[in-house]
C-alpha positions in Angstrom: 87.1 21.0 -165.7 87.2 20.2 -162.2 84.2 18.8 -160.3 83.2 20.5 -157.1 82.1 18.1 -154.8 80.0 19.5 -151.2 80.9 16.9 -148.1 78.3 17.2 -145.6 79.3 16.1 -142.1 75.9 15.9 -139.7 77.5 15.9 -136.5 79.5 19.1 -137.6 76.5 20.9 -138.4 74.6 19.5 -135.5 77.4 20.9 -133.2 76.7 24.2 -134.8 73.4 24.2 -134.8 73.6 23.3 -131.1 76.4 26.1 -130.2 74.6 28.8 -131.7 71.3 27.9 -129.4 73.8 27.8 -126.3 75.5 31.0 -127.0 71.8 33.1 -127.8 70.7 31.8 -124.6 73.6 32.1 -122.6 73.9 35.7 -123.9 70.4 36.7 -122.9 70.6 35.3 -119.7 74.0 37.3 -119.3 72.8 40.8 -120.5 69.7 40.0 -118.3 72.0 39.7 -115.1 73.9 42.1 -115.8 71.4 44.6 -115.8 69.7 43.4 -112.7 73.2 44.3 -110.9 73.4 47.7 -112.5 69.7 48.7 -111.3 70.9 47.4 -108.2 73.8 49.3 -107.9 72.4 52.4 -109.5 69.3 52.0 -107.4 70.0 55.1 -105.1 71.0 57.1 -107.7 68.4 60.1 -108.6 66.9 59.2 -111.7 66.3 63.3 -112.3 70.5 63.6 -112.6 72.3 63.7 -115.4 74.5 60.6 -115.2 71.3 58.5 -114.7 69.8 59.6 -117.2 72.8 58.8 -119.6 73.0 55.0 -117.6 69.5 54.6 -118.4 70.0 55.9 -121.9 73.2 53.1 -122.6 71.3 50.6 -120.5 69.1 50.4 -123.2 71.1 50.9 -126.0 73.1 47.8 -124.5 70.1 45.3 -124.2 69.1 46.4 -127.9 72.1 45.7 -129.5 72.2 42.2 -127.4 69.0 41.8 -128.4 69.8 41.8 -131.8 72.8 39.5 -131.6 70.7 37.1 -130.3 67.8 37.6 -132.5 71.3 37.1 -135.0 72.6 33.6 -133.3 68.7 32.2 -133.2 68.3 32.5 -137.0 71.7 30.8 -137.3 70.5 27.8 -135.7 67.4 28.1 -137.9 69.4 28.2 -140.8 71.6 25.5 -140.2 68.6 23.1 -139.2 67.6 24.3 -142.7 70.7 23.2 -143.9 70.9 19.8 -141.8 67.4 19.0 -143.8 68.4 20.0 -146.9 71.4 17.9 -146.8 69.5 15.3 -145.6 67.1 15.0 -148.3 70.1 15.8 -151.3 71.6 12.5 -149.5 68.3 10.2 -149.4 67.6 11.5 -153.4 71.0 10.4 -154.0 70.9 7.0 -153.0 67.6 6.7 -154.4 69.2 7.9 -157.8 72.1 4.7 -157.2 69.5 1.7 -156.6 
């Protein structure tokens, strides 16, 4: 039977930890700019019409769903930090098991 064997690399999981911070923060600050430029550019626009209504309606349906994808991308770097101490204390048991 084959043994499985689980190689850990810190700085790899580090690097994703860090990436998915970056990216959840990088995407909230871009969904939050972008709307600010469509209010602006919508600003005249009479917010009894139709097609405001329906820009207001996907304006909203846009920041939800970024929301959510960056709700998605923090709990990624939460689990990998999970992951980065587990390792970390399989590792120190292990050595401990050797002396």
């Amino acid at each position: 039977m084959a043994e499985g064997r689980l190689i850990f690399r810190e700085a790899s999981a580090q690097a994703l930890e860090d990436a998915f911070v970056k990216r959840a923060a990088g995407l909230r600050e871009g969904i939050s700019g972008m709307g600010a430029e469509v209010r602006s550019e919508v600003a005249a626009w009479d917010s009894g019409t139709e097609s405001r209504q329906a820009q207001e309606q996907k304006a909203g349906q846009v920041e939800k769903r970024a929301e959510l994808l960056v709700q998605a991308m923090e709990r990624a770097a939460a689990v990998m930090k999970e992951i980065h101490s587990l390792a970390s204390r399989v590792e120190a048991e292990n050595v401990a098991v050797l002396d």
